[in-house]
Structure formats: C-alpha cells, structure tokens
N, C-alpha and C positions, 0 to 999 in steps of 0.2 A: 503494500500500500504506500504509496508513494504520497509524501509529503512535501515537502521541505518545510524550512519552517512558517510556524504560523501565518506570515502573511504569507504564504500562498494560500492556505487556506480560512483566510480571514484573522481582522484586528479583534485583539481583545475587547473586554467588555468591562461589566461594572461589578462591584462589591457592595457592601452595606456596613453602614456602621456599626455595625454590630462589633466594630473596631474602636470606634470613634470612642475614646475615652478619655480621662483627666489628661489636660493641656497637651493632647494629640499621642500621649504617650499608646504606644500601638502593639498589639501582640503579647500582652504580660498576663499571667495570672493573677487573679484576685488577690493571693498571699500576696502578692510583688508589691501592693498598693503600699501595705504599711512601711516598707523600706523606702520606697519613692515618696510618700507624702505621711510622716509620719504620726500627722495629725488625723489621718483616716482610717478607717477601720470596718476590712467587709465583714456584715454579719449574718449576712441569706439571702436571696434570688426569689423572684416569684416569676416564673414564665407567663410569657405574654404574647397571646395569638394572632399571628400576623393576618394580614388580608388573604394571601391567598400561600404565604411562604410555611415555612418550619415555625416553629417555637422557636422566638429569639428572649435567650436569659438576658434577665434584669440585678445586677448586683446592688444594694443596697447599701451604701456605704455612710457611714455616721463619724461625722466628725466628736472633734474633743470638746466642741462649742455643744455639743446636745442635738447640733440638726442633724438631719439626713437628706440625703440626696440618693434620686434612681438614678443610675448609669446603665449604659448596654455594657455589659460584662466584654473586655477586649479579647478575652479567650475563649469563652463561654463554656466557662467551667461547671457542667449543669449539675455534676454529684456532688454539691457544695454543701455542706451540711455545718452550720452554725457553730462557732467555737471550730472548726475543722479549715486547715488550711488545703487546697488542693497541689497536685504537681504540677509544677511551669516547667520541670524538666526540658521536654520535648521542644519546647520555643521559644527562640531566643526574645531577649529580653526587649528591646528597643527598635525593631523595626524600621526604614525612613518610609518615611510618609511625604507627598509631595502630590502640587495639580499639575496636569497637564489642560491645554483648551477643555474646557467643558468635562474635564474628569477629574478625580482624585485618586489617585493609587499610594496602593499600601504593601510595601515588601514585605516578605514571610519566609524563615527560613525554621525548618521543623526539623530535632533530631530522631530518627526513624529505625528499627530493625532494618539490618541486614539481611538476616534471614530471621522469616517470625516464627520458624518453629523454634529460633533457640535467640529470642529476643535481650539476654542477657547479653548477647556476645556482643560483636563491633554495631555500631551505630552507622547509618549514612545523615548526609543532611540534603533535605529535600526542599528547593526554593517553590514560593507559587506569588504573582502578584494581586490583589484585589485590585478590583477597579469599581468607580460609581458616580453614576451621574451627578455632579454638582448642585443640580436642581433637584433628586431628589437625598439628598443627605437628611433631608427633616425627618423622611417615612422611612428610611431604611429598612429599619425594622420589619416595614412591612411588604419589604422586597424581597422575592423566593432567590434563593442562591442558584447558580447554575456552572457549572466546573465547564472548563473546554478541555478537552482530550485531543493534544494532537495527535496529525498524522507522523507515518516513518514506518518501521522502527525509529528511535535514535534520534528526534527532533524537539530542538523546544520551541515554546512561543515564542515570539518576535516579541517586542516594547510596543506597548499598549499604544492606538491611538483614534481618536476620534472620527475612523472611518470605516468603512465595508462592515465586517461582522458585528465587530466591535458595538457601533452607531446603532446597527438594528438591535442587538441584543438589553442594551442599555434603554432600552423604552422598557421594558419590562423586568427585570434581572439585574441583580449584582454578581460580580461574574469574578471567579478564583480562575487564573489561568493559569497550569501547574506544568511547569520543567518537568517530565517524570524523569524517574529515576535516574542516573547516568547522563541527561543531557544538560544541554542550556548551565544553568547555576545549580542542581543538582547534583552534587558528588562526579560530573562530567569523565566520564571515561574516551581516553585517549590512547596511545602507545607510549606516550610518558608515565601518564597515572597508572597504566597499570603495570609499567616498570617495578613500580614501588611493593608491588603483591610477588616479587621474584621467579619462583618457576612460572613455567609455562602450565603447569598442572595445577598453580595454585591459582593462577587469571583464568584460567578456563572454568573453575569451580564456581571464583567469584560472580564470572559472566553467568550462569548459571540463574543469576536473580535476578535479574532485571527484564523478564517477562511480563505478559499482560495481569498475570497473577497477583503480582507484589505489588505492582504498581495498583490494582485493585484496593489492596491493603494498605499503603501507601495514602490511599483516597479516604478509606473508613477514616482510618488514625487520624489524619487532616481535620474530617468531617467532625468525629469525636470530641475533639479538640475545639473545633470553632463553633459547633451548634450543639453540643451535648449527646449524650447517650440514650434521651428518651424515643417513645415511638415516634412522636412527631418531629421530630428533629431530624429530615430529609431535606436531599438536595434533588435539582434534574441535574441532569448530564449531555454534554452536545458532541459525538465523537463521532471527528472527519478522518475516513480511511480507517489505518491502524486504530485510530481513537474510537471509530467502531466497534471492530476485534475487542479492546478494552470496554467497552461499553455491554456484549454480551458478553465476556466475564464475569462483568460488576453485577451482572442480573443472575447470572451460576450463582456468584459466591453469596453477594449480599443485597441482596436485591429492596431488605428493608430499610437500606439508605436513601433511595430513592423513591420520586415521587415524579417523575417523568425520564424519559429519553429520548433523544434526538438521533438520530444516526443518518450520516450522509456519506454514501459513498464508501461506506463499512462492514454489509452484512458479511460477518467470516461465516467460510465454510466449515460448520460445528461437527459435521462428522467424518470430517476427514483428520485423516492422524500424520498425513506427509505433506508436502505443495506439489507432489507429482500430477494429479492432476487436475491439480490447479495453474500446473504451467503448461499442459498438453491445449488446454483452453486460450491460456492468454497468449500463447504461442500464433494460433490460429488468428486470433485479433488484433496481434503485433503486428503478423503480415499485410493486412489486408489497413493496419494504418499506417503503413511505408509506402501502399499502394495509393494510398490518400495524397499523402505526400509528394511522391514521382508525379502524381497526376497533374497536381496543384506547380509545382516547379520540375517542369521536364528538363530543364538544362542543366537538373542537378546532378541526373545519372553522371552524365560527364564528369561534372565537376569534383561528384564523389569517389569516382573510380581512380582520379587523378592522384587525388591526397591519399586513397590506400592504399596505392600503388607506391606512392614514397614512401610512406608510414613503415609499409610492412611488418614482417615481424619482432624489427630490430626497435623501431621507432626511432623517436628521438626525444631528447631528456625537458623537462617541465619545469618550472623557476623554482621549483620546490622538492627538485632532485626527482619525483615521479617520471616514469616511459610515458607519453604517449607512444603506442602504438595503434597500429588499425584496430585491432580487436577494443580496444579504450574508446577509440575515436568515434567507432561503432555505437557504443555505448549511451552516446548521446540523445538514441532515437527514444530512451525512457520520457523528453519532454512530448514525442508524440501523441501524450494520451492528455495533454493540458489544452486547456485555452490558450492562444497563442503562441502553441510548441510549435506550430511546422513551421510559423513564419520567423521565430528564435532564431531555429537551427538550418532554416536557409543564408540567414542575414550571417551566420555563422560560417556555413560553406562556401556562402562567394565570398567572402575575404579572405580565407584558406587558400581557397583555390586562387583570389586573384593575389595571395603572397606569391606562391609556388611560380605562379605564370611571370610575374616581376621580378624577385628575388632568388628566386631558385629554392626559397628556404621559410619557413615558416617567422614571421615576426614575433617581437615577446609581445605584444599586444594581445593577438591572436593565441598565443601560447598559455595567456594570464588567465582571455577569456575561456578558453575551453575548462583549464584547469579548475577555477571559480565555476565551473557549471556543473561542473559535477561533484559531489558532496560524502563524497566518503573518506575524501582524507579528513574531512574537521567534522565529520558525524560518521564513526567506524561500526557505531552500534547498527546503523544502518544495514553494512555490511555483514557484520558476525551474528548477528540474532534474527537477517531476514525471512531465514526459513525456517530457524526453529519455531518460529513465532505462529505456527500453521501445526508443530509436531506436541501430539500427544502418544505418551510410552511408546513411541519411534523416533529413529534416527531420520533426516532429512535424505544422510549422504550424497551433499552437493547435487539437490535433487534437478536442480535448473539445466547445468552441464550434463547429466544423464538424459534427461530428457529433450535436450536438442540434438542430439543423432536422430530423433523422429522427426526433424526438422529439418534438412539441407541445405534449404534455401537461405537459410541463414549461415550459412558455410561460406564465409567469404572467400578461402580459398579458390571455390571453386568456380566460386561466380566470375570473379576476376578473369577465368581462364574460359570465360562462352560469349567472347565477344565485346565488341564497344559498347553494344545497345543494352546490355544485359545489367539489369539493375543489381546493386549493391545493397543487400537489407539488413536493416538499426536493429541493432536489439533494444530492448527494454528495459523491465525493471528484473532482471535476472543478479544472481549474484553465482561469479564463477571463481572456481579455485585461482585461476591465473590474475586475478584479481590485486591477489596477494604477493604478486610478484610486481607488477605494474603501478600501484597506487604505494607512494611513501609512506604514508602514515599506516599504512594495513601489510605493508612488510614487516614489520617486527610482530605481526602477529597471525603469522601464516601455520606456526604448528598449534597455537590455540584454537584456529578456528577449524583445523582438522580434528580435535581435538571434538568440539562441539558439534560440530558436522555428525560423527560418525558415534555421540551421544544416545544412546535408546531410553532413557530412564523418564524423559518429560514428566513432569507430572499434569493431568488432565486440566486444560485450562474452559471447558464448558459442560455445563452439565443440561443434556438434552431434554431428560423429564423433568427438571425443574423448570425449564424454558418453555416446556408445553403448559404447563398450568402457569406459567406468569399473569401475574395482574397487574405489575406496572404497567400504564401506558405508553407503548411502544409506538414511535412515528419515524418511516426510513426514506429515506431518496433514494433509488439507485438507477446508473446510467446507462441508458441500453446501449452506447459507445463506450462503456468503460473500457480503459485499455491494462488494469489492475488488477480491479476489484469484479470478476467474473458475473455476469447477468444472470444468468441459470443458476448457476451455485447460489446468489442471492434470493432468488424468487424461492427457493429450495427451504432457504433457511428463515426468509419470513413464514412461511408455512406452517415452522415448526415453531414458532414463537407466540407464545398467547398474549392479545392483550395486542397485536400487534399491525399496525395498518404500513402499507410500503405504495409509494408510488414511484411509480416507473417514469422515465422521459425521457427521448431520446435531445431535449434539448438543451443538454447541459453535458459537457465531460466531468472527467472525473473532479477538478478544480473549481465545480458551479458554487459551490460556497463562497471561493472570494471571488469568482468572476461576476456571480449577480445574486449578491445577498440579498439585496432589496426585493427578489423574487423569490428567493428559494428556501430562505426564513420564514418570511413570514407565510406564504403557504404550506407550511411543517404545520405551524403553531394554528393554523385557523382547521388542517387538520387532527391536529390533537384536541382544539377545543368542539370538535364536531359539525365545523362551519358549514365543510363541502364533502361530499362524498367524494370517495374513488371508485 
C-alpha cells in the first residue's frame, strides 16, 4: 500500500482540548499539577458527555484559597480516584504547543512497550500531533477524536496544515495524527539506528514489532491515556492504504475503542496468509497501467529504452552512494497508480533522456531527482516489512520476485532485445531482494531482511469471525483503478465485515484522498450518517 507520507495522502487535522490546561501546560498528569502549580490540588473528575464524541474527563482542581476550578484533565487520567495520584509515566511532561493559520497543535510524545507481551522490558517513544480548529477550542470537549492512520508500511504524517484532509476533517473532528511506530518522530528506524541493536539477529527480532498489531496497541495505550478507560471513551479512525490494513486490525483486536471507521483505499486481504496472490493480481494491473502510460506518451518507449540501455546492469552511482540501475530506474513506474504519476515520470524521462542525448551522461539534477523519488533509503521500513505486513504464521519469501517469472513482460532483459518499438515495462510497488544491493540505506541491511523474508512465525494480524459480527460502523472507498490495493480482494473483504458499507468508483486512484478530499470525505461521512444509499 503505497503511501508516502501524509500529504500525499492528505493534511492533518484537529484535536481538542481536552489538552488545553493550566497556562497551556500540555500532556501532564493530574499528579504533575501539584509540582507545577503548587498551590493546586487535583481531587476527582466527573465525566462529561460530549455532543456527539467520547467522554471527555473533567479534573477538579482546588486551590489553597478554598476555590475550585473544572479543567479538561490534559491527560485524561479517567481511573482517578480521590487522594490517589495517577501515572504520567508514559508522557512526557511539557509538550510544545503552538498555532498555525486557523489551527492549534499540540506535540505528544508517549513512552510505549516494545513488545507488550513483556511490557516490562525496553520502552519505545511514540510521537503523535493534535490538531484543532481555533474557532472551535471553546466546545472541544464536545468534539469526537479521530486518529489518521497513515499509508506505507514505514510512513509518517507530514506537518499539519490548513488544507486538503486536514480543512475537511477539522469541520467536524479533532484529529491525533500518529508517527506509528518506527517512523517520522517515532523511535525512527534506519540502518544507523539499528546499528545500535548489533547483530543482524538481534534487528531482525526487533523489526519483528513494528506490524499493524502493535501499532494497534500502540493506539489503545494512546487512546487510554488521552480519553480514559471507560466504555465511552472511543475514538473513529480514518486509515489510507496501509492505515486501512491497521484499521481492520484495530476492529480484530479492539474494536471497543472505537466508534466509527473510515477506510480508503485499505481493505486488506484478511484471509490471505502471503502477498502471492496478491501480486499475481497487481501484476496484471501494473501492466495494463504502463499500457496507460505508452499510450498517453508514445515517444517514451524510445526514450525509455534509451536510459536502460545505459543504465544496464552496472548502473551508475547516486549523490548518496546508491546504483541507479535499470532495474531501480524501473522502479519508478510505483507513481503509476497516483494522481498525477504518469505525467511525474514522463516530465522525469524526457530530461533523462534529453541529459543522455546532450551530455552523454546523466546530470546531478536528474540524478537528485530520481533519487528523492523514491523513498526507501529514508523510509527502509517500507522496504523490510512490505510483505510481511500481508503474512500470517507464513513466510512471504520474497514473495514479489517469485512471482514475477509468471510475469515476463516485465523482464527487461528481454524486452530490450524485441526490437525499437517494443515497450519497456515499470514495475510497481514490489519489493525485491536486489533491492538491497542497489539502495544505500537498505544495504546494511540485506541479511536482516532475509532474515524476515524467510520468517514463518507471524502472528495473526485479523480475526475473520470477529469481523463478521462487527458492529462498529464501517465506511470504505475502494478504486476500481487501484494499482495497490487489489478491487476483488477488496469487495471480498467488505463482505466479510459486519456493520460495513464500501463504495466503489472508478473515479479516483488510489491517492483520491488528497487529490479530492472535498469529495471523497465528505461522501464517506454522509455515508456513515445514512445520507445516500449505495
């Protein structure tokens, strides 16, 4: 599921102040108060039912003067119990807080299991921002939370801003937008960071947890944290692509955290245990959007044959020590399945091709941009956990590369050798062993990710009959052009989901959330409130 980050698939959103406490101090526990203001003293909470959101706790705080004052509890510590301090542990203490045009955000960093079967052991810290309309900070309170799940693997939100997702979600919703695990500010895994974990057996382990699982758990503990532990104390959830996958997790594991779902562009396919065939599928509709492609710029066959003709298999070196080679170069054709990818990676090809026909040689310009386009040296997770992220109690083993020998036509080799007129076809969003030879940053970790490749232990990240008796309400987009997130597999899997209404359209790819939020939003939400049939 192909992402990048946030803005492509939409700007952040808003929060509530359910933060908003003594002289903006942000993210502290109730206990926290009396060290910061030692004239204050919390002594019980009374929950208070919003308009249409969770129960947002109210801390009661009594000064040494006799009065009191209600505050919205900054942590929302709701198992408060009078004379009883609660733990701030998990969140750091001072947060910044700052507006941008027409919003307010609130940074949040949480200390979190590692692994939660043995919570004891190392910690990670997990970022998320809040955000919230300026104009409604009064009602907060009575603003429903809504988390954004992004796409990837291995992607975090962009910086909040007053436009696309962001602007529509902010009419209604205060909005947590969460780094998961490993990305963005997140504990960020790299080939440096995970230098620091020494063997190759010990980073393999660790890579281990940063599935759609933990990152579920990840969400509770958050949720726990900011709205309490009663029944009412849910959030929705709005998960593009990957943040889908995550979002039928969230309904397996915990499904009583929520109180709606959004999904676009996401439905995983729950009973499948490898992405075998789930790439024998996108295989099929890779080709036939190369053939979109050629068709829309025919002077590119030339132009493409040109550059992999030089390229070959040697390549040549990238500002950041990476090969481009053809098979890399190749690789490009993953924007295919975007709004705006064909005309990118044309605008792309003829200044390749017109270096080559000038210079004889690729410029760094050209060199910068290709490098910058593709995202797995500074988002590896992408790389190392895209197929596992599909594997239940199976191994993937390099399931992409196995299953393009049912493919040929993507054999560049061989195309190269049928002539001038013979097109040259992109791969996707595949991830292949050679990968880890060509890309610097995924070189030092080429026996780890064989290492998880050829893993079988997964543990189950859906569970099918809780998903048939679901009662959350379930609202999906999916694109009948997806070039990702497979159409059949998806219609498959709203089937199986109770509670659960999907609309189809062929007129949006898989990027329709930030290409036309103002459409694709708000006919989610007018389908969840029961506006329009499908």
């Amino acid at each position: 599921m192909l992402s990048g980050v946030l803005d492509e698939y939409g700007n952040p959103t808003r929060v509530s102040s359910l933060f908003a406490s003594i002289d903006g101090v942000y993210g502290i526990g109730i206990g926290t108060y009396a060290q910061l203001y030692p004239g204050i003293q919390a002594t019980a909470y009374t929950p208070v039912q919003g308009r249409e959101g969770p129960f947002m706790p109210r801390t009661v705080l009594s000064t040494s003067a006799g009065t009191s004052q209600t505050m919205p509890a900054p942590e929302a510590q709701l198992s408060v119990v009078q004379g009883t301090t609660p733990d701030t542990s998990n969140t750091v203490a001072r947060p910044e807080c700052y507006n941008i045009p027409s919003i307010q955000i609130k940074e949040l960093f949480f200390e979190l299991p590692l692994d939660y079967g043995h919570p004891e052991r190392e910690t990670i810290r997990v970022f998320a921002r809040h955000c919230i309309s300026l104009d409604r900070l009064k009602d907060a309170e009575a603003l429903p939370y809504i988390v954004y799940l992004q796409g990837g693997p291995g992607f975090e939100c962009a910086q909040p801003s007053n436009t696309g997702v962001t602007k529509v979600l902010l009419k209604d919703y205060q909005i947590l937008y969460l780094d998961q695990r490993g990305t963005g500010l997140s504990t960020p895994i790299s080939a440096g960071t995970l230098e620091k974990r020494g063997s190759d057996e010990a980073k393999a382990e660790y890579l281990k947890h940063f599935r759609a699982d933990n990152i579920v758990r990840d969400c509770e503990r958050i949720r726990e944290k900011l709205l309490g532990e009663h029944a009412e104390a849910r959030w929705s959830i709005l998960g593009q692509s990957f943040g889908g996958f995550c979002c039928l997790t969230y309904l397996s594991q915990s499904p009583h955290g929520l109180r709606e779902c959004f999904i676009t562009g996401g439905l995983a396919p729950i009973l499948e245990v490898t992405p075998d065939n789930v790439y024998k599928s996108l295989y099929k509709k890779l080709q036939h959007r190369n053939d979109m492609y050629y068709e829309k710029y025919p002077m590119d066959v030339a132009r493409v044959r040109s550059i992999v003709k030089y390229l070959g298999n040697k390549g040549v070196r990238l500002p950041n020590d990476g090969q481009l080679t053809a098979r890399r170069f190749l690789q490009l054709g993953l924007e295919f399945g975007l709004h705006g990818g064909f005309d990118k990676i044309h605008d792309l090809v003829f200044r390749a091709a017109n270096d080559l026909q000038t210079f004889r040689c690729f410029t760094y310009r050209t060199l910068a941009d290709i490098q910058n386009m593709q995202s797995f040296d500074t988002n590896p997770l992408y790389a190392i956990l895209h197929e596992v992220i599909y594997c239940q109690a199976a191994a993937p083993s390099w399931s992409a590369e196995r299953t393009l020998s049912l493919y040929p036509i993507f054999q560049w080799g061989q195309q190269i050798e049928e002539g001038d007129d013979a097109r040259i076809y992109f791969t996707g969003e595949m991830i292949f062993r050679w990968m880890f030879e060509d890309y610097a940053e995924l070189k030092p970790l080429a026996k780890v990710a064989d290492m998880l490749a050829e893993y079988d232990q997964w543990p189950r990240l859906y569970d099918p009959e809780r998903l048939a008796k679901n009662t959350v309400p379930v609202v999906a987009v999916s694109y009948v052009d997806d070039m990702y997130v497979d159409l059949q597999s998806s219609i498959d899997t709203a089937g199986r989901i109770g509670n659960c209404k999907q609309w189809q359209t062929n007129r949006y790819l898989h990027n329709g959330i930030r290409h036309a939020p103002d459409d694709v939003l708000p006919y989610l939400f007018s389908l969840a409130r029961g506006d329009v049939d499908i």
